[in-house]
C-alpha positions in Angstrom: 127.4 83.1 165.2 130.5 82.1 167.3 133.7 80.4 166.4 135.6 79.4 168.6 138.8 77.1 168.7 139.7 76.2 172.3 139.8 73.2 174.8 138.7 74.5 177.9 138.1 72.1 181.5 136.9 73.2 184.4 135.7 71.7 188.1 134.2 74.5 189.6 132.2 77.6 188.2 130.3 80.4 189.6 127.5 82.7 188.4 128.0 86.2 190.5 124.9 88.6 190.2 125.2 91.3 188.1 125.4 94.1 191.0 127.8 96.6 189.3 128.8 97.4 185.1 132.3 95.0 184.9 134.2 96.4 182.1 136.1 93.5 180.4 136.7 95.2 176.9 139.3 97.3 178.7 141.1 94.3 179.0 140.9 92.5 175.5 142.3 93.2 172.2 142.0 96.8 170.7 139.7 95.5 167.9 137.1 93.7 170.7 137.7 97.3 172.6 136.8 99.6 169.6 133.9 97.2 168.4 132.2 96.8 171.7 132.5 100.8 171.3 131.3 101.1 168.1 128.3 98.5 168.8 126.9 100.4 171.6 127.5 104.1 170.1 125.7 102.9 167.1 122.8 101.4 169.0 122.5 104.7 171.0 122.9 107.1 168.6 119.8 105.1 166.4 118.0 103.3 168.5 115.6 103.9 171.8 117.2 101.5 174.1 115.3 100.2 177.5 117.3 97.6 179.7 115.8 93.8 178.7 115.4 91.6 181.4 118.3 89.0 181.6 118.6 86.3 184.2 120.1 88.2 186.8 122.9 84.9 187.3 124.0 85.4 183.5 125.0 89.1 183.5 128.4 88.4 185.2 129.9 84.5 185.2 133.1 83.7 186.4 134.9 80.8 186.6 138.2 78.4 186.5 139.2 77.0 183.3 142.8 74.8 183.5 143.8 76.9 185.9 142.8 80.4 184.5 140.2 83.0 185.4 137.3 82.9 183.1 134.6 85.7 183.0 131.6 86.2 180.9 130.0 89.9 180.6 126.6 90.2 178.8 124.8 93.3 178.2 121.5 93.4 176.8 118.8 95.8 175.5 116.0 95.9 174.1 113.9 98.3 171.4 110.7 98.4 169.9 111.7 97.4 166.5 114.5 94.4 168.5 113.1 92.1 171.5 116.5 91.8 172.2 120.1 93.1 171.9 122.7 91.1 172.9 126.7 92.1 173.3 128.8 89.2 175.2 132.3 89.7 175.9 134.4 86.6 177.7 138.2 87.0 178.8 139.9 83.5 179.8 143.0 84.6 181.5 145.6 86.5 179.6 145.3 84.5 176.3 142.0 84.6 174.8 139.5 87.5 173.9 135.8 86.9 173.0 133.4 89.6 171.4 130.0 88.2 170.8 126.8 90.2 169.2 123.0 89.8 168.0 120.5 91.7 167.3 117.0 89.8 167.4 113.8 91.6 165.6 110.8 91.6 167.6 108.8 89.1 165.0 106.6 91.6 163.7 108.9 93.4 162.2 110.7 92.2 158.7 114.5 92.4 159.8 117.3 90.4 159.2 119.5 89.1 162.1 122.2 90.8 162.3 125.5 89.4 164.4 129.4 89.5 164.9 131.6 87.8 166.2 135.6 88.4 167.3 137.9 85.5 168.7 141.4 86.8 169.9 144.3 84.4 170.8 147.5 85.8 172.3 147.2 88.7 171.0 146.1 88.6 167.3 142.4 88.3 166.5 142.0 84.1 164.7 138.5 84.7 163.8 136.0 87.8 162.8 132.6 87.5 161.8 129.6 89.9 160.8 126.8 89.3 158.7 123.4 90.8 158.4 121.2 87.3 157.8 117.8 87.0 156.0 114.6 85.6 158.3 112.1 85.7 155.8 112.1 83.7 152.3 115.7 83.0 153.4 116.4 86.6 151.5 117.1 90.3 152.6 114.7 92.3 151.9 115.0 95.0 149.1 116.3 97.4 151.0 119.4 95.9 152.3 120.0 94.7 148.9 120.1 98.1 147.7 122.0 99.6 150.5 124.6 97.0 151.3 125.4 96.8 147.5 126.1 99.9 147.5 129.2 99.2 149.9 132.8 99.9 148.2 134.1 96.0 147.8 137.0 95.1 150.5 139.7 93.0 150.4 141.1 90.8 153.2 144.1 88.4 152.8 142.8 85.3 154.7 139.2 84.7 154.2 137.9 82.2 156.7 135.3 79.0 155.0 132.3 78.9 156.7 130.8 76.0 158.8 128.2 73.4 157.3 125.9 74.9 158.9 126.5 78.2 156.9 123.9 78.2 154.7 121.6 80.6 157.2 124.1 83.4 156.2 123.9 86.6 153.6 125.8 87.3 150.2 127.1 89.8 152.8 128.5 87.5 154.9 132.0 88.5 156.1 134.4 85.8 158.0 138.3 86.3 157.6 141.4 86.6 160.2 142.2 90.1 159.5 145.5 90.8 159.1 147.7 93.5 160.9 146.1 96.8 161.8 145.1 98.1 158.8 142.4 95.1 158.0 141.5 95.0 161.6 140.2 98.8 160.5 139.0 97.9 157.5 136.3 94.8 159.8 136.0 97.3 162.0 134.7 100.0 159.5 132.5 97.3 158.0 130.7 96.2 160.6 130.0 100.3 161.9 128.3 100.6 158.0 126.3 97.4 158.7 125.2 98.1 162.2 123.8 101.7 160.4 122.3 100.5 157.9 120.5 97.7 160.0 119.3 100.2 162.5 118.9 103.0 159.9 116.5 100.4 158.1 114.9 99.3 161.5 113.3 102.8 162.4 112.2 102.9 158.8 110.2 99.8 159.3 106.6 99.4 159.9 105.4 96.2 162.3 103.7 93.8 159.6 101.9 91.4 162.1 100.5 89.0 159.5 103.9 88.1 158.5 105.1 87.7 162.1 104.1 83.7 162.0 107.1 83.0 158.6 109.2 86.0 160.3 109.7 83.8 163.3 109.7 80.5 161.6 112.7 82.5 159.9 114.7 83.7 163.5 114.0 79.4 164.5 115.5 78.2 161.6 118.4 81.1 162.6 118.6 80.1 166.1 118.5 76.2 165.6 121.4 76.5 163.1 123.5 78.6 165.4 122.6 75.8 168.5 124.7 73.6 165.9 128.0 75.0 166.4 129.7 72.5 168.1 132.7 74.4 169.1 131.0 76.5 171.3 128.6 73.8 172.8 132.0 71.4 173.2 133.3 74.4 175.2 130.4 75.2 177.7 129.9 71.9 178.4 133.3 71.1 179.2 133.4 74.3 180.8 130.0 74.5 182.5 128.4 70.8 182.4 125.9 69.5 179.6 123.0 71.4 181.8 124.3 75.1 181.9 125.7 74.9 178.4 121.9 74.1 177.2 120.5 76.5 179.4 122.9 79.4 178.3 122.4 78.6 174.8 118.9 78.6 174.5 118.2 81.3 177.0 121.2 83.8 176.4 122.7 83.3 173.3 120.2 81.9 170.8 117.2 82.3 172.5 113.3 82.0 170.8 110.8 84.7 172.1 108.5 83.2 175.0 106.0 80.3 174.1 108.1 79.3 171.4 111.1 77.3 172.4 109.5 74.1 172.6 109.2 73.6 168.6 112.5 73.7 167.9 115.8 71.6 168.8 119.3 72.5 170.3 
């Protein structure tokens, strides 16, 4: 789940090891700022986070991109009931904010995927995203029916169309360029109700391991629709080359579990 609308060139790129904890979000738009935030407080006041094991070159990435300083953070957990959590934030010099999010269910356990996504331009945020998006059956389960119906019914004034490849997303789905402060709230209050529900839900879950073959048939189908976005694979590769854009694709961003990447397509 990422949208974004840029033309980006670049000769040279390096991957620094992730040594430190860089801290771009207090650099980008208040909205990225307070949902980075709100993603990690939710996760730690819910979940029982361990560190998961990212590539130590693709914790910290910097490069030059027509002339500006690029950087990529990623942070990553991981919990029993999720094989992995993913947050990505990206700053390209002083015009363009990125906040990128998914949470991937261990395959044993029935969960939707939930992500989010924030693209900010000079100041004012073009694109936000969140949706909690069914795995199994292509529908939510019962619960999350029930729970996210129950939400009170917002209003935006520019809702965004989705891509063609849209069709792996929720009833719930939410895409619109909030407008002014008071809608950025309103996203921003959203997306805290989904993240509690979805982890809420999560710790409420038993592991059902004879569904965990059409669970991750479900996250494939998920992942091989979001390799189709080709506004961000236009980017990396003109960013990175055609190599490092498949490689952080399939191994950071929209990644299979182990033993599994091989039967389906970027």
């Amino acid at each position: 789940m990422r949208f974004i609308c840029v033309r980006l060139h670049s000769r040279r790129v390096k991957t620094v090891s992730l040594t430190s904890t860089p801290c771009l979000r207090s650099e980008q738009h208040v909205l990225i700022r307070q949902l980075a935030d709100c993603i990690e407080q939710v996760w730690q006041d819910n979940l029982d986070l361990s560190p998961y094991p990212l590539p130590s070159d693709l914790g910290y990435v910097e490069g030059r991109l027509e002339g500006e300083k690029l950087r990529i953070e990623n942070r990553c957990y991981q919990t029993p009931q999720f094989r992995k959590l993913h947050l990505e934030l990206a700053k390209v010099g002083n015009n363009l904010d990125i906040l990128h999010c998914v949470m991937f269910p261990n395959p044993t356990y029935d969960l939707p995927m939930f992500g989010t996504d924030l693209v900010g331009a000079r100041g004012q945020i073009s694109a936000a995203i969140a949706d909690l998006s069914p795995v199994r059956d292509r529908a939510l389960p019962a619960s999350y029916l029930q729970n996210l119906g129950a939400l009170p019914t917002v209003e935006f004034s520019h809702p965004r169309e989705l891509p063609p490849w849209g069709n792996i997303f929720s009833q719930f789905c939410l895409f619109v360029r909030p407008d002014g402060e008071s809608e950025e709230a309103r996203f921003l209050s959203r997306v805290a109700a989904y993240l509690k529900i979805h982890c809420q839900q999560a710790t409420q879950t038993l592991p059902t391991p004879d569904r965990a073959g059409d669970i991750l048939a479900g996250q494939r189908h998920y992942c091989t629709n979001q390799r189709k976005n080709d506004k961000t694979r236009r980017v990396l590769e003109k960013a990175f080359g055609k190599d490092w854009a498949d490689y952080y694709m399939t191994t950071v961003l929209f990644d299979l579990p182990p033993g599994n990447e091989s039967t389906s397509t970027g």
